[in-house]
C-alpha positions as CSV (number, residue, x, y, z in Angstrom):
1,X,-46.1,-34.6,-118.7
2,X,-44.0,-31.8,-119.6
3,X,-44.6,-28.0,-118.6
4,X,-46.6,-29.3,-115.7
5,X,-44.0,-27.1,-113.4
6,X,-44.0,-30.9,-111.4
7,X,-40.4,-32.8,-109.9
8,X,-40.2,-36.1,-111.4
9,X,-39.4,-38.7,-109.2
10,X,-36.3,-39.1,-109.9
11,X,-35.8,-35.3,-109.9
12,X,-37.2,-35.3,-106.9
13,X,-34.7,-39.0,-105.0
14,X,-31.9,-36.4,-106.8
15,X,-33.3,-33.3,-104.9
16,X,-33.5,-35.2,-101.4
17,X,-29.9,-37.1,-101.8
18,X,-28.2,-33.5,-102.3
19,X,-30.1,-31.9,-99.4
20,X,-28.7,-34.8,-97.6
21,X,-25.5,-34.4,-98.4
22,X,-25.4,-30.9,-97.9
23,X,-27.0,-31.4,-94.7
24,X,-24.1,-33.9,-93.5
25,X,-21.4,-31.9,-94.8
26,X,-22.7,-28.8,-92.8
27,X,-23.1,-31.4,-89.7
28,X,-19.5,-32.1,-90.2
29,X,-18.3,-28.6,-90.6
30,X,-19.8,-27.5,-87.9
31,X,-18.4,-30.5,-85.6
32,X,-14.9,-29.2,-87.0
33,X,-15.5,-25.8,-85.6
34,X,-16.7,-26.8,-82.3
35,X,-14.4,-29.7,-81.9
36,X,-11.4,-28.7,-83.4
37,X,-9.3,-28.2,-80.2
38,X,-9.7,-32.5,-79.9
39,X,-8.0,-32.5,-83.4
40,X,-4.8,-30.2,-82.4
41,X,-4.4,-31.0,-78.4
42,X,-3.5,-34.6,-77.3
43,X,-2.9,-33.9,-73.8
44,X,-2.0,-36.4,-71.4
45,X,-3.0,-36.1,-67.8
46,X,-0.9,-37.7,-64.9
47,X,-0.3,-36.1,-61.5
48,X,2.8,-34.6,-60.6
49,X,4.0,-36.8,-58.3
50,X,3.8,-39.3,-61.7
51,X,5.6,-36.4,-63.8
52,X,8.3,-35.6,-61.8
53,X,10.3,-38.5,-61.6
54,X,14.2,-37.7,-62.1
55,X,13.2,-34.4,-62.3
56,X,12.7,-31.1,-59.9
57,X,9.3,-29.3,-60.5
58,X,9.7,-26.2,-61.7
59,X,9.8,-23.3,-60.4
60,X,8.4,-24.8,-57.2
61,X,5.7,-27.7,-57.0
62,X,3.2,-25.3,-55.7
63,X,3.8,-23.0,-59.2
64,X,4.1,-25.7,-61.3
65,X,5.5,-24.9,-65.0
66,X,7.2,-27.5,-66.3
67,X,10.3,-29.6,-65.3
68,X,14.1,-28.9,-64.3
69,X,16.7,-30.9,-65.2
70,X,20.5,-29.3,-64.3
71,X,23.9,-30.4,-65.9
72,X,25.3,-33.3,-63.7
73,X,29.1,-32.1,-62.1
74,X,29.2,-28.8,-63.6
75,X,28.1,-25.3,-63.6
76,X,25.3,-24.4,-66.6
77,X,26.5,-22.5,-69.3
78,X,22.6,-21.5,-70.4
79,X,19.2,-22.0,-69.7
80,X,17.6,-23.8,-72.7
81,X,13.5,-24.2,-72.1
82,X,11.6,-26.6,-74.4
83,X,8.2,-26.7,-75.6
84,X,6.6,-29.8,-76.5
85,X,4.4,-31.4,-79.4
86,X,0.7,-31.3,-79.2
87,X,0.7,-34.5,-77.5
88,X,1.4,-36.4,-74.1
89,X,3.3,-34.4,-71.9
90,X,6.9,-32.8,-70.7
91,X,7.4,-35.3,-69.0
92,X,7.8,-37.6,-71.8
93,X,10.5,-35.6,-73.4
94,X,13.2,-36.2,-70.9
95,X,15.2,-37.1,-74.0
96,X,15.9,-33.2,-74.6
97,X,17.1,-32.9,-71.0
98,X,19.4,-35.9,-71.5
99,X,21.2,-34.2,-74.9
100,X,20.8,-31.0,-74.2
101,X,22.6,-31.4,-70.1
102,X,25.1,-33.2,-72.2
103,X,26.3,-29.8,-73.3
104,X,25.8,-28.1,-70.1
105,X,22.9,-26.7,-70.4
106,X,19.9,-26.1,-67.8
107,X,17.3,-27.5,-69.1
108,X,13.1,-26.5,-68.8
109,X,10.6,-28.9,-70.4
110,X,7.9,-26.6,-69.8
111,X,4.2,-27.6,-69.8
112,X,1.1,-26.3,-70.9
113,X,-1.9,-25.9,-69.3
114,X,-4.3,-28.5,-69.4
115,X,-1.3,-30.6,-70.0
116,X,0.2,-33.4,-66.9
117,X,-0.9,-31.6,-64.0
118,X,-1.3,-28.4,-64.4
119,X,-4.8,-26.6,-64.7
120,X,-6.6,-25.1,-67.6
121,X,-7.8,-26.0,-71.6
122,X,-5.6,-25.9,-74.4
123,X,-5.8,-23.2,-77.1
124,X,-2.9,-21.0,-79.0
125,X,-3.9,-17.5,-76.5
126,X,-3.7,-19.7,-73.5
127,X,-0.2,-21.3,-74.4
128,X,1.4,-18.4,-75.8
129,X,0.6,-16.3,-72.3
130,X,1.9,-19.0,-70.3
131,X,4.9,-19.4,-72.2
132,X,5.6,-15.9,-72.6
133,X,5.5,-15.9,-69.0
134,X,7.6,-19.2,-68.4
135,X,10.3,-16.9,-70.6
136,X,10.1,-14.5,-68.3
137,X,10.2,-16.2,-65.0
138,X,13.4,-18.4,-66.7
139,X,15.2,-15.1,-67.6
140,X,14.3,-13.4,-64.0
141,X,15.5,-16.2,-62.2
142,X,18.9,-17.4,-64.4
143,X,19.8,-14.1,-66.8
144,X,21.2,-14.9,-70.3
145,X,21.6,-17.1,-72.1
146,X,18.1,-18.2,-72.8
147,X,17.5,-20.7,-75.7
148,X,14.0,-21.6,-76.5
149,X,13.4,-24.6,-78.4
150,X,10.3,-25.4,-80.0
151,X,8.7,-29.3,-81.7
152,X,5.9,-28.9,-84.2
153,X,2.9,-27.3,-82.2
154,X,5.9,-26.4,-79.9
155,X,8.2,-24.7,-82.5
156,X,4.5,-21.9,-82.7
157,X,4.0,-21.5,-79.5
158,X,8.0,-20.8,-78.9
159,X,8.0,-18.4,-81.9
160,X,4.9,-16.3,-80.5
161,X,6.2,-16.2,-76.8
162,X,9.9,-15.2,-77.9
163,X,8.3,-12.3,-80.6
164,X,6.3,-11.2,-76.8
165,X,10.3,-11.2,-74.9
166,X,12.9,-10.9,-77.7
167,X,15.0,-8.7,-74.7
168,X,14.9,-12.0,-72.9
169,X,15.8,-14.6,-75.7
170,X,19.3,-15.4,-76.7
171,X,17.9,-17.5,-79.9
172,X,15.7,-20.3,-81.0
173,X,15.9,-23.9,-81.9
174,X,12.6,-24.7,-83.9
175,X,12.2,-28.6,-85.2
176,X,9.6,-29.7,-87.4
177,X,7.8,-25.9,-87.5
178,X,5.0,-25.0,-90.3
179,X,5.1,-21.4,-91.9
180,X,0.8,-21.3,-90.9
181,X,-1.4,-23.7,-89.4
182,X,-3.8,-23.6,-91.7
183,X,-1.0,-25.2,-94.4
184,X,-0.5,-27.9,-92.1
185,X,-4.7,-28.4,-91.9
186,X,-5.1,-27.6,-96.1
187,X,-2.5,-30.8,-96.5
188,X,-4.2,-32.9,-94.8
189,X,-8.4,-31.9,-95.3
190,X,-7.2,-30.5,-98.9
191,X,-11.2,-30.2,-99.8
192,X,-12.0,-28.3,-96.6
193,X,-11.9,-24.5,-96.2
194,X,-9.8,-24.5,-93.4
195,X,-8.9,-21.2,-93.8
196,X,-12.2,-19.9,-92.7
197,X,-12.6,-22.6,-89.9
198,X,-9.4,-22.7,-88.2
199,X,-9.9,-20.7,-84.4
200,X,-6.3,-21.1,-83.6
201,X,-4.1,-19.6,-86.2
202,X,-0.3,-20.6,-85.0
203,X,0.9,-18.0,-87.8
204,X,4.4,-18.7,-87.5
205,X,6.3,-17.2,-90.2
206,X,4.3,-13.8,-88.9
207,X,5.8,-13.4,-85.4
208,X,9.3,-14.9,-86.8
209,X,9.5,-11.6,-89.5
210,X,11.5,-8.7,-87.9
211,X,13.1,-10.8,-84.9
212,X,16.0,-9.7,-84.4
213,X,17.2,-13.2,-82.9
214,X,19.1,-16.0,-84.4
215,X,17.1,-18.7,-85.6
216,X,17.8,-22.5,-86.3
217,X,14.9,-23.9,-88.3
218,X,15.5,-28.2,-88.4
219,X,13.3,-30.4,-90.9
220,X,12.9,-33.9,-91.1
221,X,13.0,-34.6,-94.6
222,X,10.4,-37.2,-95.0
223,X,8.1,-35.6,-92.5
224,X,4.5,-36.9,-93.1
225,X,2.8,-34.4,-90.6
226,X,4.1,-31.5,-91.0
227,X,5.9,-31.5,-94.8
228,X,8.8,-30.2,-95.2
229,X,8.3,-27.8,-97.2
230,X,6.3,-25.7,-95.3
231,X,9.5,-25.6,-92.8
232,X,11.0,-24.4,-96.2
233,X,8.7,-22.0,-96.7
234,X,9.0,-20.5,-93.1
235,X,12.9,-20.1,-93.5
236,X,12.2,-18.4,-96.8
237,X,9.8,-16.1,-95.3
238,X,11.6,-14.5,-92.5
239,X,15.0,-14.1,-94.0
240,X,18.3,-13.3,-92.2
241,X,19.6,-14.5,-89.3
242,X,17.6,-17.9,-90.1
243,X,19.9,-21.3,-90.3
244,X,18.1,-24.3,-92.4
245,X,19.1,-27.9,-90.9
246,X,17.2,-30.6,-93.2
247,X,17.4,-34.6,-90.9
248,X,18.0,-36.5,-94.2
249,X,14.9,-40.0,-94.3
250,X,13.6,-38.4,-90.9
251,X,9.6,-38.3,-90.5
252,X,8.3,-36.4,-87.9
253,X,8.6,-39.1,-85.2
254,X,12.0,-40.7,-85.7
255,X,14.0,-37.8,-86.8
256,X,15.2,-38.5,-82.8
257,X,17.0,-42.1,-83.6
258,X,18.8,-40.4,-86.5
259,X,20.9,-37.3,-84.9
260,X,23.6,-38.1,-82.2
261,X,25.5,-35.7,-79.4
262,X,27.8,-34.4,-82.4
263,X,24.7,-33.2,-84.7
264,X,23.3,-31.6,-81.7
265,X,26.4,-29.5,-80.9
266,X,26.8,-28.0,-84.6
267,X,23.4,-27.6,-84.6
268,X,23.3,-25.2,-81.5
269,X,26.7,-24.1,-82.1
270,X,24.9,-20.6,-83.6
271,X,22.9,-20.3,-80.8
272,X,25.7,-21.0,-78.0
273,X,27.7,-18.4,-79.7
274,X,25.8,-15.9,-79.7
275,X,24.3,-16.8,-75.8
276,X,28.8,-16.4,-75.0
277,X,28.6,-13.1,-76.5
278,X,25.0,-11.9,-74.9
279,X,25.9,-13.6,-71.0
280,X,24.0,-11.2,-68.2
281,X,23.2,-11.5,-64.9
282,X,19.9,-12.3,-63.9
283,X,17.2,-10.0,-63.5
284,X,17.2,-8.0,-59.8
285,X,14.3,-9.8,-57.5
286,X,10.7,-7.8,-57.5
């Protein structure tokens, strides 16, 4: 009867299925928030004596940091230190060390904490510290030059440490980099508000604006985690001194099997000149 103030039934099956929903998207939400560190750290945990294969722990096994590979048969010409993806660990990115001795160049795949062996749990305040002070302790023990290279999740934590030593840092190599995390989440949970959930920020394009530091910002064209245009975006964010390098039918995992030892040296050829023109000796021990 109508005007009895009373739910139908069907009102009412219509009442309870939206509470439920609501109730399961706020269960989900929430999940996001408390578990959203499983959805940005994949870290693989192995022991060092695992890790270090072909390699020398550095700076000592007992500090752990990440690994050392040294040009084979010649003095180094630079110190370049790498940061990794958001999953596995250094030690399965022996491929840098492998192109990047090729041009004489010391090489540093630095690892995070929580990451292989070393102690800790992941988050952006925890791997920016650390390598902020793997910068440091590369540039104390080895001068200038110093190039910092950077892979997805890598490419943010690089820019952030380098904005914390730009004294230190002779340039920067970022591949596959976003412009802000939260792009990156919005692309792929487009009906989320990740804007308000996201802990870690990664704001990349924020610490890269003002740097005084050469920067060579490389895309893979067909990229399908982190599009390409938000590496676009970043490089038409923070202006100057910024070199755009697009890896033409590259996705984010196989723009590796489409560059060769030639694309590597124009690509760093920037950064190499301006570590010949910015060479100092290393820091005086403390």
């Amino acid at each position: 009867m109508e005007g009895t103030g009373r739910l139908t039934p069907t009102a009412v099956r219509i009442a309870h299925a939206l509470l439920a929903m609501g109730l399961a998207v706020a269960i989900f939400v929430a999940g996001l928030v408390m578990f959203q560190d499983r959805l940005l750290y994949f870290p693989a945990r192995v022991s060092l004596a695992e890790m270090t294969a072909g390699f020398t722990p550095w700076p000592a096994p007992g500090e752990f940091r990440g690994l050392l590979a040294e040009p084979e048969g010649r003095a180094a010409i630079g110190t370049a230190i790498v940061f990794h993806g958001n999953a596995g660990h250094a030690g399965h990115r022996g491929y840098y060390a492998e192109a990047l001795n090729r041009l004489g160049l010391r090489v540093i795949l630095a690892e995070y904490p929580g990451y292989g062996p070393r102690d800790g749990k992941p988050g952006e305040d925890a791997l920016v510290d650390d390598a902020a002070d793997t910068i440091a302790a590369a540039s104390s023990r080895y001068g200038k030059p110093i190039l910092v290279v950077g892979e997805s999740l890598g490419a943010a934590v690089a820019a952030s440490a380098s904005a914390r030593n730009p004294q230190r840092v002779t340039g920067l190599l970022l591949i596959t980099p976003w412009d802000r995390l939260e792009h990156v989440a919005a692309h792929h949970y487009p009906w989320l508000p990740v804007r308000w959930l996201l802990r870690d920020r990664y704001e990349t394009a924020g610490k890269l604006r003002g740097l005084a530091l050469p920067v060579v910002i490389v895309l893979a064209e067909h990229d399908e985690i982190v599009p390409a245009r938000l590496g676009r975006a970043l490089h038409e964010d923070v202006g100057p001194l910024r070199e755009l390098v697009v890896i033409p039918d590259a996705g984010h995992n196989d723009w590796l099997t489409r560059i060769d030892d030639a694309w590597w040296r124009e690509t760093l050829a920037p950064l190499l000149r301006a570590g010949r023109g910015d060479r100092t000796q290393a820091d005086p021990p403390r």
